[in-house]
N, C-alpha and C positions, 0 to 999 in steps of 0.2 A: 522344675521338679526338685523336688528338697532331696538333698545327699544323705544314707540311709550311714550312722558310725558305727561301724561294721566292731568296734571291740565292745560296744554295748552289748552285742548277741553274742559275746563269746563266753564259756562258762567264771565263773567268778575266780578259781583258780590258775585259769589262764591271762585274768585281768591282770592279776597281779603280778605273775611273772612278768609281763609287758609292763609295764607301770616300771617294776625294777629294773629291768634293762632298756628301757628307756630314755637315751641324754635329755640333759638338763635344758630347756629353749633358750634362747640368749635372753629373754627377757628375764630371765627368774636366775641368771649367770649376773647378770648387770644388779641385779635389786640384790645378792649376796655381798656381794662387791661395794654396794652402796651402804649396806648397814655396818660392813665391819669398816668403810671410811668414817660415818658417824661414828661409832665410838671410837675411831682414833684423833680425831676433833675434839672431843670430848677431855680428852687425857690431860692430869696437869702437865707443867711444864717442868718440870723436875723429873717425871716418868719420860717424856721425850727424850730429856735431855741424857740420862743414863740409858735409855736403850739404842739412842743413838751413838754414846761412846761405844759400849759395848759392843754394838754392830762394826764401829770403826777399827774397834780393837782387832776384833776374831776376822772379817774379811781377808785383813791383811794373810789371813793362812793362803790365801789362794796366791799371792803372789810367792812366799812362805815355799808350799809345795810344788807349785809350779817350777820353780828357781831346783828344791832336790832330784824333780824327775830329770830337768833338764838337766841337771850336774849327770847323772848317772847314766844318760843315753847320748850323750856327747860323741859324735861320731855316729851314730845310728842315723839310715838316713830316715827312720820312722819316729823321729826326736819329738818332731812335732807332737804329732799324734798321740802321744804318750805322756810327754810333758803338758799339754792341754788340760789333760784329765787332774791334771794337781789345782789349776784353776778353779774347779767347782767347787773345791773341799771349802772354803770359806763363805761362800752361796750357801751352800748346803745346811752349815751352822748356823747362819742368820737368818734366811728365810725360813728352815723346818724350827729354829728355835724363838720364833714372830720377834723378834728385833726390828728395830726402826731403820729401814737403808733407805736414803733418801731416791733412789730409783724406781723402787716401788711405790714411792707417794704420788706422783705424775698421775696415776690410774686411781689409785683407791683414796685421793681425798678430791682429785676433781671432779668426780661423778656424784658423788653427792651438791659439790658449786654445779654440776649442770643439771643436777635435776630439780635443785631449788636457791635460785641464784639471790641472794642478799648481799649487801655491803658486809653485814656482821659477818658473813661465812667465808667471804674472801679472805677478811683479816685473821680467821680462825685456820684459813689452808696458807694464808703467806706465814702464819705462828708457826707452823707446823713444819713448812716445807725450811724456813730459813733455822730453823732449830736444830729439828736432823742433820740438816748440811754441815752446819757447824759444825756439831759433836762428833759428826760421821767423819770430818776433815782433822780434828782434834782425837779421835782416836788412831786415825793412818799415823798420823804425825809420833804419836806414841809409841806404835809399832813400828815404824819405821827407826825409832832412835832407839830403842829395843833393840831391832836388828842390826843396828849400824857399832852396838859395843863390840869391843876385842872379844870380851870373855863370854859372847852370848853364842856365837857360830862356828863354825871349822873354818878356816880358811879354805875348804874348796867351795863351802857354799857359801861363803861371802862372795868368792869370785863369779860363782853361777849367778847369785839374785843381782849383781852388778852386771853381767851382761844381759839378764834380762829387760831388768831395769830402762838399762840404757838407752834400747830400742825405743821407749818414749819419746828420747829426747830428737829422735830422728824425724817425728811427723812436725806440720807447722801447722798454725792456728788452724786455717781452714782446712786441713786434713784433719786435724781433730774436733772439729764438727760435726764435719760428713762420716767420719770413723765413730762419731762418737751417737748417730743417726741409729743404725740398725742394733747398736746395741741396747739402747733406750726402748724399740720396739720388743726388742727379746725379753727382756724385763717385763713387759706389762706385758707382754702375750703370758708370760708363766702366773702372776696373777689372776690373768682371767683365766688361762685355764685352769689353775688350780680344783674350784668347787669340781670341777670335771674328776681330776684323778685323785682322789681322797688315798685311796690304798696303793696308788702309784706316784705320786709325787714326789719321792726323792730320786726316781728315775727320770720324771720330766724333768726334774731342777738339772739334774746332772746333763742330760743329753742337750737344752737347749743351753745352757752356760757353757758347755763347752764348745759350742759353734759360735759363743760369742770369741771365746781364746782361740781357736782353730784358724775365724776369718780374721782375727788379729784389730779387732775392734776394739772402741775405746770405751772404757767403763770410767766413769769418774772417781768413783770410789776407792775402787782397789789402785786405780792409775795414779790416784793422788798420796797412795802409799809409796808405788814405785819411786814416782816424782820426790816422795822426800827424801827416800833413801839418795836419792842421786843428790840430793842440796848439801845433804849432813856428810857424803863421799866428799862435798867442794866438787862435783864435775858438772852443779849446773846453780844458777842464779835464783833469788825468790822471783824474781823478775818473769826468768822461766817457767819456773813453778805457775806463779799465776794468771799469768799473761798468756806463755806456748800452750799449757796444758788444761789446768784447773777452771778457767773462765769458759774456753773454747769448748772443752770437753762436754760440762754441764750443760752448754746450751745445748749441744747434739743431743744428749740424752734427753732431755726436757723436750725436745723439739719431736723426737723421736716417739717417744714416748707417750705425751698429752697432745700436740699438735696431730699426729699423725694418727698413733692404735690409738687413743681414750675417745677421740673426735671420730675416727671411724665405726667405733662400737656404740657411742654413741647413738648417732642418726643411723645407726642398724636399728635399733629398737625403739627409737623416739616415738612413732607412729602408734607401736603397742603400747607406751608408758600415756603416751593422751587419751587413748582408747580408755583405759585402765582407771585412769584421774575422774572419768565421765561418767564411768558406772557407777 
């Protein structure tokens, strides 16, 4: 017996209110996702390469803010909680202002490699992916020596972004993999949800970034800001830098990120995207 679609008999202005409050189905989430990874494939490399500084530059505010709130709730035992919220301010800059962070490429260039897999497009997502990194590693690095001059900070937030900092230096490699796991997933969850909350996404950005700094997880990005402030301090090695932190780190996010959410959103909708290819 054929199923009778009950919003066909509805009047035509109640179509439409339905139709507008209506989410997005993940397949037409995946295929937004997939066009705006082509044209960032697409992009030369000189555009990369500057929105990847850029991004490197401006993130550094989350450790930046992070480091004031914690200066000025020192002794609150609600430190955390508060000081967290300075973490997002540099998220909030580079993602609402679409800048290149190498964390969000994991989701939005491999879905384009899995829905149409070429040699040519790999070399165009490894272009991409080692580009970013750079520049996004080369702008920490900037801000990081930025912060580390006499005449740039007060000496209480020198002392705050240095105990902040420092906490880095306390995990080991394979803690910062596994630390560096869940934060990788939180990244590409806010990509994909993003097409979702059009007129609320600097609230998403905000509230899941901040459960990345809350669980005390590792972000490579901003982490490899912290990490240089502690090199240009002298209280850690390049050794450290790239070896405890910056190698370990990247894998977790990558792992997190494309291994885990891009490959599970994926084969969500594989099924629909062949359906789709057949018609």
């Amino acid at each position: 017996m054929e199923r009778k679609n009950f919003v066909s008999e509805l009047p035509k202005n109640e179509r439409a209110v339905l139709q507008e409050h209506a989410p997005l189905p993940p397949r037409l989430i995946y295929n937004i996702i997939r066009e705006e990874g082509e044209e960032e494939l697409k992009r030369p490399l000189q555009a990369l390469a500057f929105s990847g500084l850029a991004a490197g530059v401006l993130v550094s505010f989350s450790f930046l803010f992070r480091s004031i709130f914690h200066m000025h709730m020192a002794g609150y035992q609600i430190e955390p909680l508060v000081s967290c919220l300075g973490y997002t301010v540099g998220f909030l800059i580079v993602i609402l202002g679409r800048m290149q962070l190498f964390t969000e490429n994991p989701i939005t260039t491999i879905i384009p490699l899995l829905s149409e897999f070429s040699w040519l497009r790999l070399y165009e997502v490894a272009r991409l992916w080692s580009t970013v990194f750079f520049f996004n590693i080369i702008g920490t690095a900037i801000a990081a020596a930025f912060y580390s001059s006499p005449y740039t900070l007060t000496p209480e937030i020198e002392a705050a972004m240095h105990e902040v900092a420092v906490k880095v230096m306390t995990l080991s490699p394979v803690e910062n993999i596994l630390r560096g796991i869940p934060a990788g997933i939180i990244i590409a969850a806010i990509v994909w949800i993003s097409p979702q909350t059009k007129y609320f996404k600097f609230v998403m950005i905000m509230f899941l970034v901040y459960f990345i700094a809350l669980g005390d997880f590792a972000h490579v990005v901003v982490g490899s800001c912290e990490m240089a402030y502690i090199v240009f301090a002298n209280n850690a090695s390049f050794f450290d830098y790239f070896f405890r932190f910056l190698i370990p780190c990247g894998m977790g996010n990558v792992i997190g990120g494309t291994l885990i959410f891009t490959l599970l959103v994926y084969y969500q909708v594989a099924k629909e995207l062949k359906l789709e290819k057949k018609k």
